[in-house]
C-alpha positions as CSV (number, residue, x, y, z in Angstrom):
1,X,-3.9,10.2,-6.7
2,X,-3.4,8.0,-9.9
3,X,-5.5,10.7,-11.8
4,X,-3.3,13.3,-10.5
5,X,-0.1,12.2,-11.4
6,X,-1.6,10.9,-15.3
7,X,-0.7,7.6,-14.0
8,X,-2.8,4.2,-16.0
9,X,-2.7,2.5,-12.5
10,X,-3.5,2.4,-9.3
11,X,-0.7,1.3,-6.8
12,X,0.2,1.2,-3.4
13,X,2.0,4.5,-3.7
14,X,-1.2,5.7,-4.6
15,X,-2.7,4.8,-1.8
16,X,-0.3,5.7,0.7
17,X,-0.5,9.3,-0.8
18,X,-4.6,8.4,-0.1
19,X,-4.1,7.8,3.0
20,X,-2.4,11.0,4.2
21,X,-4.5,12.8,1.9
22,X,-7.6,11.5,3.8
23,X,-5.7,13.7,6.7
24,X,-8.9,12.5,9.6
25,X,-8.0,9.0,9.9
26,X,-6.1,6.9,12.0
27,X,-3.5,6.1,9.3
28,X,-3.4,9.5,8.4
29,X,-2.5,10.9,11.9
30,X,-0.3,8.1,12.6
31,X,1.6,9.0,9.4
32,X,2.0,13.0,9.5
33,X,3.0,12.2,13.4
34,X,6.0,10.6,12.0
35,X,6.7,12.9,9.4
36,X,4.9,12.0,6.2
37,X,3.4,14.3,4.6
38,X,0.9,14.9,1.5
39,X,3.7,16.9,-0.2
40,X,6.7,15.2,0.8
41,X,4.8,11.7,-0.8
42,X,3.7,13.3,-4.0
43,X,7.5,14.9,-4.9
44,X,8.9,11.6,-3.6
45,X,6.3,10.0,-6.0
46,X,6.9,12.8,-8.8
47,X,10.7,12.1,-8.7
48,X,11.6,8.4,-8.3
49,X,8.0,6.4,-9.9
50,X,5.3,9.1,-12.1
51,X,6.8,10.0,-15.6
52,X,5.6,12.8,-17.4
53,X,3.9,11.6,-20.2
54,X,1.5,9.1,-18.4
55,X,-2.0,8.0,-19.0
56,X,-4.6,9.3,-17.2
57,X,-7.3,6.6,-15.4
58,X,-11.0,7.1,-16.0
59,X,-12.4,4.5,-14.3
60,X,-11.2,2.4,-10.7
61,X,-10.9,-0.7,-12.3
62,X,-6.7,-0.1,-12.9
63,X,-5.3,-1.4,-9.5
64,X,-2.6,-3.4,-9.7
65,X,-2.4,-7.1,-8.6
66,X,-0.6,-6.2,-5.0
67,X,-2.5,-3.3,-4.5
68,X,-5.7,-5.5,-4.7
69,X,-3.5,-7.9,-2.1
70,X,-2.8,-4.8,-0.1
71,X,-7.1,-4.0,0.3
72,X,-8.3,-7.7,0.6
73,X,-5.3,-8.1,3.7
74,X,-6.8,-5.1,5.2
75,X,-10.0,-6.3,5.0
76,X,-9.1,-9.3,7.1
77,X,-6.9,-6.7,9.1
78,X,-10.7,-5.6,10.3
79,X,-11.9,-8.5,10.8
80,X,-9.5,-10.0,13.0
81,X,-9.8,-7.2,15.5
82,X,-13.9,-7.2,15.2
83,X,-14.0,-4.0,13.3
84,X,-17.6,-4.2,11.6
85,X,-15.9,-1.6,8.7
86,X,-12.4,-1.3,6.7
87,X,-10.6,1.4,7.8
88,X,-7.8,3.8,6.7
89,X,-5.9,2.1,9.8
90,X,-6.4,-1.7,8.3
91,X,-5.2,-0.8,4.7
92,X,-2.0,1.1,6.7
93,X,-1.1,-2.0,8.1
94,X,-2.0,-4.0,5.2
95,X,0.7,-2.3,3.6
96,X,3.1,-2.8,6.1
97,X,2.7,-6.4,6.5
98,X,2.8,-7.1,2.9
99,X,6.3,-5.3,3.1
100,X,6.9,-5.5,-0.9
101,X,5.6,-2.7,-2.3
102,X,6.3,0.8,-3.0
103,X,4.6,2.3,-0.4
104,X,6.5,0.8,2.0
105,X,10.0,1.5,0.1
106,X,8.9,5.3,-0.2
107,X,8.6,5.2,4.0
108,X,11.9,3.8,3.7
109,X,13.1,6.5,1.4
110,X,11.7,8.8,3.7
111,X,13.5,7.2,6.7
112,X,10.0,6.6,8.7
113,X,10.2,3.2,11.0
114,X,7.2,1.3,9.5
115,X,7.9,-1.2,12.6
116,X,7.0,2.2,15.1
117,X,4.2,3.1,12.5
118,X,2.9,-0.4,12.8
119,X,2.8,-0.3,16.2
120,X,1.5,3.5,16.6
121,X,-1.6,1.9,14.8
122,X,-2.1,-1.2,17.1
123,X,-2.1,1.3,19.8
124,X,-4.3,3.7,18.3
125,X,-6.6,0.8,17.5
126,X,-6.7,-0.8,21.1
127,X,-4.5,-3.7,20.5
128,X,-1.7,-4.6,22.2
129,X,1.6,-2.5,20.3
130,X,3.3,-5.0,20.6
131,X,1.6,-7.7,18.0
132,X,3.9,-5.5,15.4
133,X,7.0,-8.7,16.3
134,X,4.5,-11.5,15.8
135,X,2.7,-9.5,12.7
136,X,5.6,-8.2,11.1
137,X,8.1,-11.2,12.3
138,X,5.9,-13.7,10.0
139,X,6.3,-11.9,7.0
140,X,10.3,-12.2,7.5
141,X,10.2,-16.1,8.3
142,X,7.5,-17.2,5.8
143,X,10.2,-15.0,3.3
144,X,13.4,-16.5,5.2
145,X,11.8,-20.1,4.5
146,X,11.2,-19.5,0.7
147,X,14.9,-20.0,-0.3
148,X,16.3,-18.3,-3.6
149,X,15.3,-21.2,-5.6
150,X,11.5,-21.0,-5.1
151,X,11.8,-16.8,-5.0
152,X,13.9,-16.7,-8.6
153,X,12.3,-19.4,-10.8
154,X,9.7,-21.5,-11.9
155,X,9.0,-25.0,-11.8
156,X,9.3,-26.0,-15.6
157,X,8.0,-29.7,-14.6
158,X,4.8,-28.2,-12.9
159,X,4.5,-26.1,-16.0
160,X,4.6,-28.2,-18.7
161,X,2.1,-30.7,-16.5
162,X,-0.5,-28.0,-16.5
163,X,0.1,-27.4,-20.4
164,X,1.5,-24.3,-20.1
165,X,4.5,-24.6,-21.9
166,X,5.6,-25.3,-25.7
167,X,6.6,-28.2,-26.3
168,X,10.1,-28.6,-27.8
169,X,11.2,-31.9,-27.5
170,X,9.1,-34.0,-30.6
171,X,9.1,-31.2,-33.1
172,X,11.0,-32.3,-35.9
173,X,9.0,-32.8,-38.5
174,X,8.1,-28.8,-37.7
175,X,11.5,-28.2,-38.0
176,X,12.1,-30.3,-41.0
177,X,9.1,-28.4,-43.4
178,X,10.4,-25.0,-42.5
């Protein structure tokens, strides 16, 4: 998908449009049952993220930091409901639960419930639907605990223990050759 659109990443739009591109999968199903479709993605993709003059990737190194979130959660998605393989189902819901990203703000775009999508999948998976209010209710307290303070800024104290930040205070005779 990244290759397609000349794109020098690979992000969770990407694989959303993978996953209804893949078009036999749970995921896949579950998402052209409630309306998202290969082409509808792509133009979404094409009009609000891919700019004409991008990079092409040659090699699957290039996935972003939260799309590498997105497949290690669905891994653990498998896991947790004994699935011996990582399927297109896990990474859907990965991407759901994660809640942050762009695939999930295209499906809102797109006016698609990703709360009914969620639970299509728990159904489709043989797990009780209705885990989508514990699974997807965590993400919103953990978030809802994590006041404005932690989300918008850094702790400079923190920072300058670990050495990671110039020092400013004791630099006058720096100051005083220039």
């Amino acid at each position: 998908a990244a290759k397609t659109l000349k794109q020098g990443y690979i992000g969770t739009e990407h694989i959303l449009l993978g996953l209804v591109k893949e078009d036999t999968g749970i995921a896949a199903k579950v998402l052209l049952d409630n309306g998202v479709s290969y082409d509808k993605t792509l133009e979404m993709i094409k009009e609000l993220i891919a700019f004409d003059s991008g990079v092409s990737v040659k090699e699957r190194d290039g996935y972003t930091p939260r799309a590498l979130k997105i497949l290690e959660e669905a891994h653990t998605q498998a896991k947790r409901f004994g699935h011996g393989q990582t399927g297109t189902e896990h990474i859907l819901m990965a991407l759901i639960k994660e809640n942050e990203n762009v695939a999930v703000r295209l499906l809102n775009t797109l006016e698609v419930s990703v709360q009914k999508v969620y639970a299509e999948v728990l159904q489709a998976i043989g797990a009780d639907p209705n885990l989508y209010k514990e699974d997807l209710g965590k993400a919103k307290v953990a978030k809802a605990k994590a006041g404005a303070l932690e989300q918008y800024s850094r702790d400079l104290t923190a920072l300058a223990r670990e050495g990671k930040l110039d020092p400013v205070i004791g630099r006058k005779d720096e100051i005083d050759r220039v």
